[in-house]
C-alpha positions in Angstrom: -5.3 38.3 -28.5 -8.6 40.2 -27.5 -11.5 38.2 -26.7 -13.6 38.2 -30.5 -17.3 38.0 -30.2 -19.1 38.2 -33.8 -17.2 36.5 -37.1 -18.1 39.6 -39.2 -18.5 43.4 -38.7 -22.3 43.5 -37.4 -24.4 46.1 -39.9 -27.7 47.0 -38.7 -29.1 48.8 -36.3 -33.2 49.1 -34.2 -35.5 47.8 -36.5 -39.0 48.0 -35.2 -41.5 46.0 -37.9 -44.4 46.3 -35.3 -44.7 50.1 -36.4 -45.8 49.0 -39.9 -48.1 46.3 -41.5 -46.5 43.4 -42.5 -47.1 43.6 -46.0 -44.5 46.4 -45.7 -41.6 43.4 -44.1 -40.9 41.8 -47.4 -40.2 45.3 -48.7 -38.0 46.2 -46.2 -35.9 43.2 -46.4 -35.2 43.9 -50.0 -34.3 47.3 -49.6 -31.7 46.3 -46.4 -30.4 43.5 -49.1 -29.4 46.4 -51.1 -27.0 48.2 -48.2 -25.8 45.3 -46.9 -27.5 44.9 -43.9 -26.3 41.9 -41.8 -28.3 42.7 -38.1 -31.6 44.2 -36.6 -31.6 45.2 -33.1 -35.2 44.1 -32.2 -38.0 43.7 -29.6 -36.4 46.8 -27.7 -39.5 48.7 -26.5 -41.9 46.0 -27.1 -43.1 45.1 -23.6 -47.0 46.6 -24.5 -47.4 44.4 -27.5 -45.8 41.1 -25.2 -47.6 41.4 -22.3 -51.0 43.6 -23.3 -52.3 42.3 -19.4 -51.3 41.5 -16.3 -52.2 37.8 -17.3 -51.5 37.6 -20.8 -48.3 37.0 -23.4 -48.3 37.3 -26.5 -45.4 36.2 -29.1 -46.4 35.6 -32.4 -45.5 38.6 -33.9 -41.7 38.6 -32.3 -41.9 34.7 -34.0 -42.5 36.6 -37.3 -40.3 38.9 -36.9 -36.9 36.1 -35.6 -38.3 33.3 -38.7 -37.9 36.6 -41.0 -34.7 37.5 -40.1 -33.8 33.8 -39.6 -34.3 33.8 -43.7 -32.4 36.2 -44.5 -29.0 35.5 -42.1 -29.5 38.3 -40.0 -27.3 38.7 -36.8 -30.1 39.4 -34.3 -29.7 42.1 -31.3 -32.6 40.8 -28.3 -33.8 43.5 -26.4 -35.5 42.6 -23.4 -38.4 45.4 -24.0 -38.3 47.0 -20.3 -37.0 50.6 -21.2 -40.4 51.5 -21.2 -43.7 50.2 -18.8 -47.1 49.5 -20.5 -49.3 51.4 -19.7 -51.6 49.1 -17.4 -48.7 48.3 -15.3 -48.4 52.1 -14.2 -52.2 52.1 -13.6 -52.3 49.0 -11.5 -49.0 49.1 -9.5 -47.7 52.7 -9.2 -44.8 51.9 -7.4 -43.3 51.3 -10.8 -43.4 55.0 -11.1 -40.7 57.3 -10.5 -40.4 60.1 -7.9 -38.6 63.2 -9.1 -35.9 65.1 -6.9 -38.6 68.0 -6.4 -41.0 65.2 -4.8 -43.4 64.9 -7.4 -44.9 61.3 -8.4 -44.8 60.5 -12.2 -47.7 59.0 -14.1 -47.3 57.3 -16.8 -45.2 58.5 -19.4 -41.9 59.1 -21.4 -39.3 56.2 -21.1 -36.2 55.0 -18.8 -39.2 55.7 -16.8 -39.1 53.2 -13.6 -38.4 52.9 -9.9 -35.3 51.1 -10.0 -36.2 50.0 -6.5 -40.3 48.7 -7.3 -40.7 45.6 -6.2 -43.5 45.3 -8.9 -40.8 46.3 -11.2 -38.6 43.8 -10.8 -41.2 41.2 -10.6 -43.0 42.3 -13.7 -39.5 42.7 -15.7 -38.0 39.0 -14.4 -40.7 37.5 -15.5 -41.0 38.5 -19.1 -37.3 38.5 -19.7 -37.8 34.5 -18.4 -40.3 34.4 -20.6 -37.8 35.9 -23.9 -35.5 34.2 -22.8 -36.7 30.5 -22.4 -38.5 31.0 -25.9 -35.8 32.6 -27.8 -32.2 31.6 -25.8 -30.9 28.8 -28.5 -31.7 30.4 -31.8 -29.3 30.5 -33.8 -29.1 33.6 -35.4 -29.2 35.5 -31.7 -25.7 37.0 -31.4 -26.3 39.9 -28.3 -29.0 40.2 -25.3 -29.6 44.0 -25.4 -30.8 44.7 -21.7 -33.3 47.9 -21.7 -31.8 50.5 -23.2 -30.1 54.1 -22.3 -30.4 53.5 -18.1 -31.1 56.6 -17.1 -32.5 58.6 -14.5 -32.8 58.6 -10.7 -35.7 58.2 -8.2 -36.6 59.7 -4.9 -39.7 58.1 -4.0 -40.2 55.9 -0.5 -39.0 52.7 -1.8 -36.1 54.5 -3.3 -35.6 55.5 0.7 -36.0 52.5 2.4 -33.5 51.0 0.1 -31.0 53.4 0.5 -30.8 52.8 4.0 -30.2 49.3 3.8 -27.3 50.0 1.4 -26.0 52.4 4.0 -26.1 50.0 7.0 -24.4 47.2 4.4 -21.9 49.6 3.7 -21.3 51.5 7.5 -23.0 49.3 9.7 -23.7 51.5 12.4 -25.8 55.1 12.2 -22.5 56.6 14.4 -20.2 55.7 11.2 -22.7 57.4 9.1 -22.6 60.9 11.1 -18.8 61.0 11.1 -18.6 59.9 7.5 -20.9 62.9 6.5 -19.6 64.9 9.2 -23.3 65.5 10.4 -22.2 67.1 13.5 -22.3 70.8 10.9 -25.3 72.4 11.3 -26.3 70.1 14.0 -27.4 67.4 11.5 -26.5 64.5 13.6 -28.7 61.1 12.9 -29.8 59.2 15.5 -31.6 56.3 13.4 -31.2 55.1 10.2 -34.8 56.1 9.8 -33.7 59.7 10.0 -32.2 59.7 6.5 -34.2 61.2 3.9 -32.7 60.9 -0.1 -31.0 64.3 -0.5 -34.0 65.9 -2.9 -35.2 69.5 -2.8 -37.1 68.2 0.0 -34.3 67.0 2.0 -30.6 68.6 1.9 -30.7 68.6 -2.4 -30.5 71.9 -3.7 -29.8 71.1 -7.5 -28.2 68.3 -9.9 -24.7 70.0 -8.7 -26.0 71.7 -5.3 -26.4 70.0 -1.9 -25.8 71.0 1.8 -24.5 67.6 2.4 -21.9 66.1 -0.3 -21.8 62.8 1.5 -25.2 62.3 1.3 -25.1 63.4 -2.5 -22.5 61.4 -3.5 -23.7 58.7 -2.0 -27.4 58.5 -3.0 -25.8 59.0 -6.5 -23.6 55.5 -5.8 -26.6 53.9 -4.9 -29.0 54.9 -7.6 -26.2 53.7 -10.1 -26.2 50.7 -8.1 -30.2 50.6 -7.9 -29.9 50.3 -11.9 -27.6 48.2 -12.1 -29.1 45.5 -9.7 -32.1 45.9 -12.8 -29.4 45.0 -15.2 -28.2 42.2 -13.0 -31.7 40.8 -12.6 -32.6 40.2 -16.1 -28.6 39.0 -17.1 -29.5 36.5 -14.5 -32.8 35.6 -15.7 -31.5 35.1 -19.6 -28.3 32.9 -17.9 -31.2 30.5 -16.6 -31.7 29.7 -20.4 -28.7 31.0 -22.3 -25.5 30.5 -20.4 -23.2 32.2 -23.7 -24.7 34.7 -25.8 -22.9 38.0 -24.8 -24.9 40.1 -22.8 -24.6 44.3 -23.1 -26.6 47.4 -22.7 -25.9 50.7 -24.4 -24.1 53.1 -22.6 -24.0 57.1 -23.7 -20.3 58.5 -23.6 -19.0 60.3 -20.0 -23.2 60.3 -19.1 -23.1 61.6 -15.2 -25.4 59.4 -13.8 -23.8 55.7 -14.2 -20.6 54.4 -12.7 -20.2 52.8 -16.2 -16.5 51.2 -14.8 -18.7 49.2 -12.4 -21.3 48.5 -14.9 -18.8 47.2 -17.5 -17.8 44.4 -14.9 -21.4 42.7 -15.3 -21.4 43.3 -19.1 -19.9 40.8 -21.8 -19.1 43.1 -24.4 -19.7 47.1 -24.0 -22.1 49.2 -26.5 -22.5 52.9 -26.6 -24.6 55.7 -28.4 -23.0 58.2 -30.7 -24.0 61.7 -31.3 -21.9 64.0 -31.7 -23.6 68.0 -32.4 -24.0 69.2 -35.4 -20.8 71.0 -35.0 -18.6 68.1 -34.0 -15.6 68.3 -31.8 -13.9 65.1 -33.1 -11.2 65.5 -30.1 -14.7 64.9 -28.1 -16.2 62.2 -30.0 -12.5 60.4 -30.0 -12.4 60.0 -26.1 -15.6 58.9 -25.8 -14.9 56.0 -27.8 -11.6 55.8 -26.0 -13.8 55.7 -23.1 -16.2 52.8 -23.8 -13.0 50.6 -24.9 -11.7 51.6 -21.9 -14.3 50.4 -19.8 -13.1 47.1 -19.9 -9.7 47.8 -20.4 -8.8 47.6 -24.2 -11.7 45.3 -25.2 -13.7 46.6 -28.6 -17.1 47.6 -28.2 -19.9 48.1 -30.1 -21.5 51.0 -31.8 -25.2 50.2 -30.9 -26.5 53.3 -32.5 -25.8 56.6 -35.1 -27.7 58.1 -37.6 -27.3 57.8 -40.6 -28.3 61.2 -41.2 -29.5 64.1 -38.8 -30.9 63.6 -35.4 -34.2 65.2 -34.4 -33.3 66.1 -31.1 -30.5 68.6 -30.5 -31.2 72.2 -30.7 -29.6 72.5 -34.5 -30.0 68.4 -36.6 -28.1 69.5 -39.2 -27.8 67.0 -42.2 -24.4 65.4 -42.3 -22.9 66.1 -45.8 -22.1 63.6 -48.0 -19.7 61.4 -46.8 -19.0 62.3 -43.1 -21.3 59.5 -41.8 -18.6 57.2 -43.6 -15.6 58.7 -42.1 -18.1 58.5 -38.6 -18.5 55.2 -38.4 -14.5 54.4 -39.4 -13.9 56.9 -36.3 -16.0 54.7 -34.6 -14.2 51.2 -35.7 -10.7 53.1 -35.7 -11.0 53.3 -32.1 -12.2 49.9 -31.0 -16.1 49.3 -32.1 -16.6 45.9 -34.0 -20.0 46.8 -34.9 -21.8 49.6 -37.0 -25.6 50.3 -35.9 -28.0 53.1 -36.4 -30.9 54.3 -34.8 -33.3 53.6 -36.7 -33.4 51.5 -40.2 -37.1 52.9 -40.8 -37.8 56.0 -40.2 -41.1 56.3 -37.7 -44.6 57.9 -38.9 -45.4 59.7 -35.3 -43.5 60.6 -31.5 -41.0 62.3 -31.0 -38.6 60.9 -32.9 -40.0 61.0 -36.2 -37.9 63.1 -38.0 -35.0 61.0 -36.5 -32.6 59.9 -39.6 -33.1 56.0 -40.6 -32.0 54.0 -43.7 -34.7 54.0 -45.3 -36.8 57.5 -44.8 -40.6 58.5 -45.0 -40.4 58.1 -48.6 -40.1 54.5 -48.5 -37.7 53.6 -51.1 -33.9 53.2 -52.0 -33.9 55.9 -54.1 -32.1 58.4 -51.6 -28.7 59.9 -50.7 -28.4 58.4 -47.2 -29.7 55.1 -48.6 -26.7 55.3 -51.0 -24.0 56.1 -48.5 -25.3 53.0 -46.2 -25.1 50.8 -49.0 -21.5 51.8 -50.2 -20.4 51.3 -46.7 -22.0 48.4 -46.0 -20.0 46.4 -49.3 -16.9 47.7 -47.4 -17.9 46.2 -44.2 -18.4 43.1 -45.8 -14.7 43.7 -48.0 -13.1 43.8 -44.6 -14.9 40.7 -43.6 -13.1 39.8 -39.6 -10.0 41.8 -40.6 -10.7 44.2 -37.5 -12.7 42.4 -35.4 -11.2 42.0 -32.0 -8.3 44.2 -32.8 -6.3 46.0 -29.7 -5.1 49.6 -29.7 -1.9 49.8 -27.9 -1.2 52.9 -25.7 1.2 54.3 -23.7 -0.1 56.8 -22.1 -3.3 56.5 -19.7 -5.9 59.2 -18.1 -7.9 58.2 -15.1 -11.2 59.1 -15.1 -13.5 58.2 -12.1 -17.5 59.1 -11.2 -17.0 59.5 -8.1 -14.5 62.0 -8.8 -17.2 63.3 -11.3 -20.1 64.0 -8.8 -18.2 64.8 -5.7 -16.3 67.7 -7.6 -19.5 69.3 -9.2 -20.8 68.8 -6.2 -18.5 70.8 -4.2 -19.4 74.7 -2.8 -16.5 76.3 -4.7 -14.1 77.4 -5.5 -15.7 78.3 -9.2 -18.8 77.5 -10.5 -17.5 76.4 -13.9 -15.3 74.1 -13.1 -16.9 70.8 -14.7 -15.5 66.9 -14.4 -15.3 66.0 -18.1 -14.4 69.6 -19.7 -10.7 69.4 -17.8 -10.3 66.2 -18.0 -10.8 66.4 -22.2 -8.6 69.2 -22.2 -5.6 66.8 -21.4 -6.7 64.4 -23.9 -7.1 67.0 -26.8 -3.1 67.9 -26.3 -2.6 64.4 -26.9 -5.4 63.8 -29.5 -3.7 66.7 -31.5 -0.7 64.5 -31.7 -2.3 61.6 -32.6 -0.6 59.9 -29.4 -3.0 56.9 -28.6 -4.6 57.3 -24.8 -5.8 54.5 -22.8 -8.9 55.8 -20.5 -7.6 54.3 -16.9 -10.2 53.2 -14.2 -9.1 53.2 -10.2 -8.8 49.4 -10.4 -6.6 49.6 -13.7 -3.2 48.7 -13.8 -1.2 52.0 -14.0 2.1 50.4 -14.5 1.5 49.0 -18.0 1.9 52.6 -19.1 5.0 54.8 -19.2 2.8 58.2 -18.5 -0.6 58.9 -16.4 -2.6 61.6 -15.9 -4.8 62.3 -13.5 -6.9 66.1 -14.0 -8.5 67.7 -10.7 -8.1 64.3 -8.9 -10.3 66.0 -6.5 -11.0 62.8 -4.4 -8.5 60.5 -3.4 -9.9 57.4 -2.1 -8.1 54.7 0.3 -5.0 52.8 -1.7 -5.0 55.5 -4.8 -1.8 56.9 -3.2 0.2 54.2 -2.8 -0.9 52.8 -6.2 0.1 56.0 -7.7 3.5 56.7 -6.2 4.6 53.0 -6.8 3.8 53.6 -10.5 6.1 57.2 -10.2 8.4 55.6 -7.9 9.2 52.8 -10.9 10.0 55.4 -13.6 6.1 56.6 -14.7 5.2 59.8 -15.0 2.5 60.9 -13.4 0.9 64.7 -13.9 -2.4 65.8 -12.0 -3.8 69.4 -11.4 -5.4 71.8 -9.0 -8.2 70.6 -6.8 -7.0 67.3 -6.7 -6.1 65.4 -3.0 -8.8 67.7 -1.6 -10.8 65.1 0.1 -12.0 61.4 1.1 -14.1 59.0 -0.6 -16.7 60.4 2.0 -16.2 64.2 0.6 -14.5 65.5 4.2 -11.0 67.4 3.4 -8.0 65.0 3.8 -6.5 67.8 6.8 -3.0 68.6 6.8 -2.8 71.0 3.7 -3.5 70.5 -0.3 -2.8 68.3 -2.0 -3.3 66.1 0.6 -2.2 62.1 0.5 -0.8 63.5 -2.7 1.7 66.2 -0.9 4.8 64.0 -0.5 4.4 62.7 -4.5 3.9 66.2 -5.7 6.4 68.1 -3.8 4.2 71.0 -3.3 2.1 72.7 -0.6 -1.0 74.2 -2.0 -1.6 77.0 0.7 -4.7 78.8 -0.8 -6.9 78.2 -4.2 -8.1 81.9 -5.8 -11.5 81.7 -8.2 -11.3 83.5 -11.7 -13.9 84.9 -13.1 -15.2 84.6 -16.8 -13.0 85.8 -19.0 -10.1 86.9 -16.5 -6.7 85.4 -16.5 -3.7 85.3 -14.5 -0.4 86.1 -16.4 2.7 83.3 -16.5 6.0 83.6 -16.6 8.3 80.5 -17.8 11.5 79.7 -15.6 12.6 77.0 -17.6 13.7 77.2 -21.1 11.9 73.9 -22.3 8.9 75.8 -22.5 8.7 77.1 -26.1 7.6 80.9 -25.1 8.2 83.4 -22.4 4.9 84.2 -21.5 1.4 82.5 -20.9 -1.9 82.9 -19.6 -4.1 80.5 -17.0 -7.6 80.9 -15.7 -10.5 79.5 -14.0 -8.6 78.9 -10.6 -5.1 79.5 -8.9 -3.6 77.3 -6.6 -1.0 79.3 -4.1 2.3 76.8 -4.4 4.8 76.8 -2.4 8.0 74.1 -3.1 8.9 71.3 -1.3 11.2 69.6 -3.0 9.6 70.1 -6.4 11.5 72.6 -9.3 9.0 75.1 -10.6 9.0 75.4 -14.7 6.6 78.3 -14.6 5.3 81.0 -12.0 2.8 83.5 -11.9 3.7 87.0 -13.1 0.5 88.8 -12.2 -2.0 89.3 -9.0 -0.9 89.2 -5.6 1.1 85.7 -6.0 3.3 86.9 -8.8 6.0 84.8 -8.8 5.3 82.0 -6.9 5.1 78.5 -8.9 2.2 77.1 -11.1 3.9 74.8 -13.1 6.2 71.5 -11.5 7.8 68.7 -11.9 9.1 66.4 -8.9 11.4 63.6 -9.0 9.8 60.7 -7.2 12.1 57.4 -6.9 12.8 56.2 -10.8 10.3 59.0 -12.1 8.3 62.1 -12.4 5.5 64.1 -10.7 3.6 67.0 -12.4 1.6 69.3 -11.0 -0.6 72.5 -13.0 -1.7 75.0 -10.4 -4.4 76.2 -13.0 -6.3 76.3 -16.6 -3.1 76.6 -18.6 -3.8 78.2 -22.2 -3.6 75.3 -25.1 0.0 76.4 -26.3 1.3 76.0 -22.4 -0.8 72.4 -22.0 0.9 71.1 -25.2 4.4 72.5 -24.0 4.1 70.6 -20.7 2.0 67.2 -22.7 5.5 67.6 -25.1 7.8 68.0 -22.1 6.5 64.5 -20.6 5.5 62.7 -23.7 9.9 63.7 -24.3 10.7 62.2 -21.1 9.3 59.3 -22.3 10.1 59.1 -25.6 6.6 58.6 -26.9 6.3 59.6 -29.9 2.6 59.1 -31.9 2.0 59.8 -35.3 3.1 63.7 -34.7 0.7 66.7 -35.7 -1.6 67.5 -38.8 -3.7 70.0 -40.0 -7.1 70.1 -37.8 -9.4 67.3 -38.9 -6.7 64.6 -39.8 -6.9 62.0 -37.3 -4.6 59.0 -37.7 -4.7 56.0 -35.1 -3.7 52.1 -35.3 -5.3 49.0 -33.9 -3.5 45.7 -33.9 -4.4 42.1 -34.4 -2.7 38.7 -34.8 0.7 41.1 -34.6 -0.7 42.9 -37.6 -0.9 46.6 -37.6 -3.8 48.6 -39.0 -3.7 52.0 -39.9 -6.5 54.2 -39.6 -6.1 57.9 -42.0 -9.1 60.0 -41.7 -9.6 63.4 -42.8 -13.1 64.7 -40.8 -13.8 67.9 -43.0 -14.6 68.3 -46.4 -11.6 70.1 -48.0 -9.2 68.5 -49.7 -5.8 67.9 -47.6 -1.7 66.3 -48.6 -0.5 65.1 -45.9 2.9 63.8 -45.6 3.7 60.7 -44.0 6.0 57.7 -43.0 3.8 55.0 -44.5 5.4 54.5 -48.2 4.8 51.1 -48.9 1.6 50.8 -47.0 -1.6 49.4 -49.0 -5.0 50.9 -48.3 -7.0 47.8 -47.9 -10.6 49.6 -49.0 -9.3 50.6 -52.3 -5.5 48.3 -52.9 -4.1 52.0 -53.2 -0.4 51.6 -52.2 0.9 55.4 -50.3 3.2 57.4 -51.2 5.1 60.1 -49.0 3.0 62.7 -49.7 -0.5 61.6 -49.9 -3.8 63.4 -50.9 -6.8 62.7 -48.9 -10.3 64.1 -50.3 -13.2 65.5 -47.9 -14.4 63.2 -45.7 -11.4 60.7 -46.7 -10.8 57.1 -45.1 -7.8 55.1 -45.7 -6.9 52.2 -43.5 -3.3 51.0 -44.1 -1.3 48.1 -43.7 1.5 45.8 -45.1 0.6 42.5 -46.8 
């Protein structure tokens, strides 16, 4: 059974009383009564009203605010208060401040808003979490440590660079193993000293967020600044441990964000927590991996949906209302693919800033009297129906897709071949052929065991780092299936091209020689031919880029039928030991990707819960050998949908399903057998 951190579904969300007089408290804890509000997330950015000076503390409002919710059973969510500086500790110590990558020095200001690397930082910060967490480590009511909040960001400033050299001489050791690890001897860029690194910013070898003249350098001041932040993170888990040794520690994460190596970051985390916001045109497909993502950060454990809103956000470029309704279905998404909490940003809605116009539970007008107040309150009584039904539950999966930051910033780093080829976009291409299916997916990590699955798949597997290959062709070699794409096996873990032709360490496995790659441009497409009647139609498009294949030892199901290459392969499958190798030469168009997705989920006889009009989303998560059923319809027409649940009961209403079942806009049904 999956570890099980809370007894009941945590409710709540940021709750910041120090906005508002407290005459306005006691009102506010009526109204949450109402919508069956079990948790506050508190003291999150409250490090100005804690420590107004250098010299002083001050507590006794945070006492208020924990004896309040003490009262009233409240699950309590600690923030540590150091997403944001006070003000005098910018004025007094600006090493706190960040540099930008365009070299200028920040004042003051904004929020996730630090010098990872100030050692007035870290001393300021350790010291008030101590503080937190000596005073408030053994309440009772204290169920997570909330660590800052959203890490963000990166630095360049001259700690930032004296730092990074020290993690470069831990990890090279000498300035020799640097130059040949960034190949250093193009353009004459050889170092002679560690002192001759500069961070790769606009004034050094940076050209842009996805431009450098030096990947090496890029990709590697990007591993360090991810492990710059996550040293903060480490400092204050360390400081609460001196005086809570179990309360589960997180910080909230934000989907496929570039600038984290989440995987690493989940190691030092208890329990995961994330940020949900889809646009206000949601691609559910989108929103789905994402939460497959964050439960599979720590591969399968639940996680916890730190914050929504319960209404509109204030800023995307269009905060469309969400009808009534889809904020339900939202947060079932949310608990149908592994979250054990339901948490919204904010539960009252702030007078001034930026974020004023951000949705809440209770709005500017102050009372219950509202739409969204409704809707929370309906879903909160179901919340407290289900009780610990769900909490803890597993999803099983057969099929896994690797996903790996590295992989992320050395690919968009990369001078060519095509300046819209992006990380995430083909790697949730993959998963929407499955998601369409409703076939459950495991999102895989380097250090994840691949052989508990029966298929893997591995999109522009651009760098292939020492021990991948071997991992992979044992999985392949003991019946797994195993597809990847172009640009993958290109290079190192250093960005320098693994020499002998593409794809690289990944030749033998594949069976192909990639001779050449040709670039697409928008909107132009290469025509396909099939070669192997498994594929449903004769003819298919591709785009974006065009590997040049040639066979060796692989058997082509599809070859190009147009440009210069016409008909050499773009579509194989190799036989490797006990299984199978696939490899897609380009961008295939959605009906080719579900042919081939259909083709291996066949091989292995995987079969999911099959397809259903867009919208319909149906997934399972299991617990105590029980299974649970998730039906959702996203949109707000009315859909029958038949299924192979008769004699299923829906456990929110005690509806028992027939063969052909009706599901209503925004619909949720979660299914199982007594």
């Amino acid at each position: 059974m999956a570890k099980q951190f809370f007894d009941r579904m945590i409710y709540g969300g940021d709750y910041n009383p120090g906005q508002w007089p407290e005459e306005m408290w006691k009102e506010d804890m009526r109204i949450f009564r109402k919508g069956y509000i079990n948790s506050a997330t508190i003291n999150v950015f409250s490090w100005a009203r804690l420590q107004p000076s250098e010299a002083v503390y001050d507590f006794t409002e945070l006492d208020k605010i924990m004896n309040m919710l003490e009262k009233e059973n409240y699950d309590i969510v600690m923030g540590t208060s150091t997403a944001a500086l006070p003000a005098w500790l910018s004025r007094k110590y600006p090493d706190v401040n960040r540099t930008d990558f365009y070299g200028r020095e920040h004042k003051f200001g904004h929020r996730h808003n630090h010098c990872p690397n100030s050692p007035s930082f870290q001393r300021f910060a350790r010291d008030l979490v101590l503080r937190i967490a000596e005073r408030y480590g053994n309440h009772s009511n204290l169920k997570v440590w909330h660590i800052s909040n959203e890490y963000s960001g990166e630095c360049y400033c001259d700690n930032c660079a004296k730092e990074f050299r020290v993690w470069l001489q831990k990890k090279y050791t000498t300035i020799e193993a640097v130059n040949e690890a960034w190949n250093m001897e193009f353009w004459g860029h050889t170092l002679y000293d560690f002192d001759d690194i500069v961070p790769p910013s606009y004034l050094g070898d940076g050209i842009s967020d996805t431009m450098t003249a030096f990947a090496g350098i890029a990709v590697d001041y990007r591993r360090f600044q991810s492990d710059s932040l996550l040293d903060n993170f480490k400092m204050e888990r360390d400081a609460i441990r001196k005086f809570d040794p179990e309360t589960p520690v997180t910080t909230n994460m934000m989907g496929a964000y570039k600038g984290l190596d989440y995987f690493k970051w989940a190691k030092e985390m208890d329990i995961v927590s994330w940020d949900n916001y889809p646009s206000y045109e949601p691609d559910w497909a989108h929103t789905s991996f994402n939460h497959d993502l964050m439960r599979g950060m720590k591969d399968g454990q639940s996680f916890m949906l730190m914050e929504q809103t319960p209404s509109q956000q204030n800023w995307q470029p269009y905060n469309a209302l969400k009808p009534p309704g889809r904020m339900r279905v939202q947060s079932y998404h949310a608990i149908a693919r592994g979250a054990d909490s339901i948490q919204f940003f904010q539960l009252r809605r702030s007078k001034g800033g930026c974020e004023k116009f951000h949705g809440a539970v209770i709005g500017h007008v102050g009372h219950e009297n509202t739409r969204v107040f409704r809707e929370v309150a309906q879903l909160g009584a179901e919340l407290e129906q289900l009780e610990d039904k769900l909490i803890g539950a597993t999803t099983p999966a057969q099929v896994g897709i690797l996903f790996d930051w590295d992989n992320y910033w050395a690919l968009e780093y990369t001078s060519g071949p095509n300046v819209d080829l992006y990380y995430v976009e083909q790697i949730q291409k993959y998963y929407h052929a499955f998601y369409k299916k409703n076939v459950a997916v495991d999102i895989l990590h380097m250090d994840s065991d691949f052989e508990k699955y029966d298929v893997v798949i591995a999109p522009v597997l651009y760098m292939v780092k020492e021990g991948i290959t071997e991992k992979i062709e044992s999985f392949v070699s003991k019946g797994g299936s195993f597809l990847t794409t172009f640009m993958s096996g290109i290079v190192d873990q250093s960005d320098n091209v693994h020499l002998g032709g593409y794809p690289g360490p990944l030749r033998k496995l594949m069976g192909v020689w990639v001779e050449e790659i040709d670039a697409l441009a928008p909107g132009a497409t290469n025509e396909i031919r099939r070669v192997d009647e498994k594929l449903t139609k004769e003819n298919y498009t591709g785009s974006l880029v065009s590997d040049l294949i040639h066979l060796e030892g692989a058997e082509a199901y599809a070859v190009y039928d147009s440009n210069f290459y016409a008909g050499m392969p773009v579509v194989t499958r190799n036989s490797f030991g006990e299984g199978s190798a696939w490899y897609v030469g380009t961008v295939p168009e959605a009906e080719l990707l579900d042919d081939i997705v259909n083709l291996i989920l066949d091989e292995k006889n995987i079969k999911g819960f099959g397809d259903y009009p867009e919208g319909i989303e149906i997934t399972k998560r299991m617990k105590d050998e029980k299974e649970y059923i998730f039906v959702l319809n996203h949109y707000d027409d009315t859909v029958e949908i038949e299924t192979s649940f008769v004699g299923y009961k829906d456990i929110l209403t005690g509806e028992k399903i027939e063969a052909v079942t009706k599901l209503s806009p925004f619909d949720v049904k979660i299914l199982s057998i007594d």
